[in-house]
C-alpha positions in Angstrom: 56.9 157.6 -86.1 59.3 160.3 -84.9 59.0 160.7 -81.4 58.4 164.5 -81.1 54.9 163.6 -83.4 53.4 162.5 -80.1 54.1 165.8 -78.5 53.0 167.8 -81.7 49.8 165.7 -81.9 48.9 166.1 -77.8 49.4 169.7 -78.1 47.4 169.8 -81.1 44.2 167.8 -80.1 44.5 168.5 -76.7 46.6 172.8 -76.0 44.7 173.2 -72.5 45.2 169.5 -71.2 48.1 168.9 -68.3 51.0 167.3 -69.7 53.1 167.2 -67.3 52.3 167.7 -63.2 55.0 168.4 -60.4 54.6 168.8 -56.8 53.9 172.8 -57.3 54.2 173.3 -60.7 52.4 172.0 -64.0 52.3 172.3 -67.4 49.8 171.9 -70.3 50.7 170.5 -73.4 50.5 173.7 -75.6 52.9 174.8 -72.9 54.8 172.3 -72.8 55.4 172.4 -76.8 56.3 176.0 -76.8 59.0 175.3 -74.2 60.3 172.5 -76.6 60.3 174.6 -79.7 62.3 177.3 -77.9 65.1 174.8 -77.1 65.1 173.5 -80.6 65.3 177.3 -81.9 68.2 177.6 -79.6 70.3 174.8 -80.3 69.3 175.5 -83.7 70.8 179.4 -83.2 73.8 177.5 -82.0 74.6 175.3 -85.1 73.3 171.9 -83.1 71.3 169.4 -85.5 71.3 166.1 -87.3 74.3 164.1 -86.3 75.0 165.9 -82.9 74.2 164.5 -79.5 72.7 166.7 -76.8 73.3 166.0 -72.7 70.4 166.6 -70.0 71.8 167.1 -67.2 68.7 168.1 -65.3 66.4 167.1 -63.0 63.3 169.2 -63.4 60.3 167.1 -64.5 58.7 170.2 -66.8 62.3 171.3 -67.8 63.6 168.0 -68.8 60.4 167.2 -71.0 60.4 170.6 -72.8 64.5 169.7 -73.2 63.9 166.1 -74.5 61.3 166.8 -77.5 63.3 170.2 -78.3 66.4 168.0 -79.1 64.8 165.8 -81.0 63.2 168.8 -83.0 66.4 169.9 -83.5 67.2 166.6 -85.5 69.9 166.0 -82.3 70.3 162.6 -80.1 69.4 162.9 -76.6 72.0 161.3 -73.9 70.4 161.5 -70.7 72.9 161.7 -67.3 72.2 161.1 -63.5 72.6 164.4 -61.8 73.9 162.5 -58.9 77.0 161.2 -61.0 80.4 162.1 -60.2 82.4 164.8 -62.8 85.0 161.9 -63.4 82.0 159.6 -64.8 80.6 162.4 -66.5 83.6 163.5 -68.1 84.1 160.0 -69.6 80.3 159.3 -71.0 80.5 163.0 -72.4 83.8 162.1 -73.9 82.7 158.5 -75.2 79.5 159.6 -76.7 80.8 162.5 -78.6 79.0 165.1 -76.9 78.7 168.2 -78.6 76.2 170.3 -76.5 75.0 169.8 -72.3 71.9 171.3 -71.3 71.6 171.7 -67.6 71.2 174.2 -64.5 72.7 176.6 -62.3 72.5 174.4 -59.2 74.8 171.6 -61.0 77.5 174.2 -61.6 79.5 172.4 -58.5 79.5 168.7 -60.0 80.5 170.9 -63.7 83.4 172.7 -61.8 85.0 169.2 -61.7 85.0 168.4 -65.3 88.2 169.2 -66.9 87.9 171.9 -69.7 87.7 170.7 -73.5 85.5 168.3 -73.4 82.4 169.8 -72.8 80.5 173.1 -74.3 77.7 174.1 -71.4 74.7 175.8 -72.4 72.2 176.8 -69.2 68.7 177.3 -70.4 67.6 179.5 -67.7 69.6 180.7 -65.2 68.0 183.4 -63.1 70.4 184.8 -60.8 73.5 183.2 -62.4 76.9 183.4 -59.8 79.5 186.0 -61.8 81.6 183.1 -61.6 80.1 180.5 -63.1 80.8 182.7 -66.5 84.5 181.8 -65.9 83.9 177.7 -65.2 87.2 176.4 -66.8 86.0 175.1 -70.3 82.4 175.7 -70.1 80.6 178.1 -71.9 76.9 179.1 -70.1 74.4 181.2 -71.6 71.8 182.5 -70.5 69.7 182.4 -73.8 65.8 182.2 -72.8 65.2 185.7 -73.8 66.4 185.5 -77.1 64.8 183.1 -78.2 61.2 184.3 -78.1 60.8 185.2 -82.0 62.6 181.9 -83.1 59.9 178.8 -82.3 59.9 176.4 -84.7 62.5 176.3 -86.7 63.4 172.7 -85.8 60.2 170.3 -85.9 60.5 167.6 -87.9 64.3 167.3 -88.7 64.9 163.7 -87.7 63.9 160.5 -89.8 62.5 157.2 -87.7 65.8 155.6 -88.4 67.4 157.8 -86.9 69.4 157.6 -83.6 66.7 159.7 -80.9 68.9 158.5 -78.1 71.5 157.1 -76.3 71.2 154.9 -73.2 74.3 154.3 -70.6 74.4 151.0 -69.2 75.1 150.8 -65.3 78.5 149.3 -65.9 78.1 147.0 -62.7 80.0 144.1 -64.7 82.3 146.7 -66.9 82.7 150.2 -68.2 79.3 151.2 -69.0 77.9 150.5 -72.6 76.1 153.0 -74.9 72.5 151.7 -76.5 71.7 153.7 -79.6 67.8 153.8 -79.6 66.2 154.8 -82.9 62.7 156.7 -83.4 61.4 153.5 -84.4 62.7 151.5 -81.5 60.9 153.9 -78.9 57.9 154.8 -81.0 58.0 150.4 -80.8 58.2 150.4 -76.7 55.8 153.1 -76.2 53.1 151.7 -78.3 53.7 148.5 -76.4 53.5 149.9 -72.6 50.3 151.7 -73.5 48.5 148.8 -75.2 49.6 146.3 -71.8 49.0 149.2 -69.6 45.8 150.1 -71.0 46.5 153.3 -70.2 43.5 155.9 -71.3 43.9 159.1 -72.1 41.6 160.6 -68.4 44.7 158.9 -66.4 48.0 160.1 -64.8 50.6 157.6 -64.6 53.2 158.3 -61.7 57.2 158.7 -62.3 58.6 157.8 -59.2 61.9 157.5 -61.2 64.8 160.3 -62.0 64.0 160.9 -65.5 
């Protein structure tokens, strides 16, 4: 099963239902689908799809969630990065894995300022309040592009395939450079199923991420 299908199903047996809980914020799984469509229509607007790879660069519970499914929608491969990484090691993995697009936020514009230009296109989500010079970051193009993207849900569901890559994992590189795992649909669709059915995990409980995602 594609991955996304598990968001699209929650959101259809269950709109009102929390998906996703933060300290002060929270949002419900028709919520949190809407947000995910929206980045799929906007990497969509911006020619990203089957065969690209996408970068989170964020650290927002809600944010990264809607981010995650809305690349897969888009037919894209996710590459997750640490927000605490250095611009040198980001510049490499972006540069290794053939990064096309990075989605992250206004507050990591100082680790971005150290990333050499060319190897990286920048799109912000939502930047409210965005620095006039964060428009001129050497080789980074940010757009605001929430707003524009209101009439343009859905245009990405269901692009991928399960064989298809859904994401790519960097190794820690403690005995080398670090490695890149290329995860299928099937391959996490595989893991999930297996954590719930040892877990046990029933649909009234909350599971805590105590984890960066």
């Amino acid at each position: 099963m594609r991955i996304q299908q598990y968001l699209l199903d929650a959101a259809a047996r269950y709109p009102e239902k929390m998906a996703v809980v933060e300290l002060r914020r929270r949002a419900a799984y028709r919520e949190t689908l809407r947000g995910a469509e929206t980045v799929a229509a906007w990497l969509a607007f911006e020619g990203v799809g089957p065969g690209d790879r996408v970068g989170l660069f964020l650290d927002g519970p809600i944010e990264y969630v809607m981010a995650y499914f809305g690349v897969l929608m888009s037919g894209a491969a996710v590459i997750a990065f640490d927000t605490q990484t250095t611009a040198r090691m980001l510049r490499g993995l972006a540069s290794h894995s053939q990064l096309s697009t990075l989605i992250t936020q206004a507050k990591h514009l100082e680790i971005l300022r150290g990333v050499p230009g060319g190897d990286l296109r920048a799109q912000d989500l939502r930047v409210p309040g965005l620095p006039p010079e964060a428009l001129s970051l050497c080789g980074l193009r940010l757009l605001d592009s929430g707003g524009r993207l209101l009439n343009q849900k859905g245009s990405a569901r269901l692009k991928s395939e399960c064989r298809d890559v859904a994401q790519i994992i960097y190794t820690s590189g403690t005995t080398g450079r670090p490695k890149g795992v290329m995860l299928r649909h099937e391959n996490l669709d595989a893991n999930t199923r297996s954590i719930m059915q040892y877990l046990s995990i029933a649909p009234d409980e909350r599971p805590m991420v105590v984890l960066p995602f």
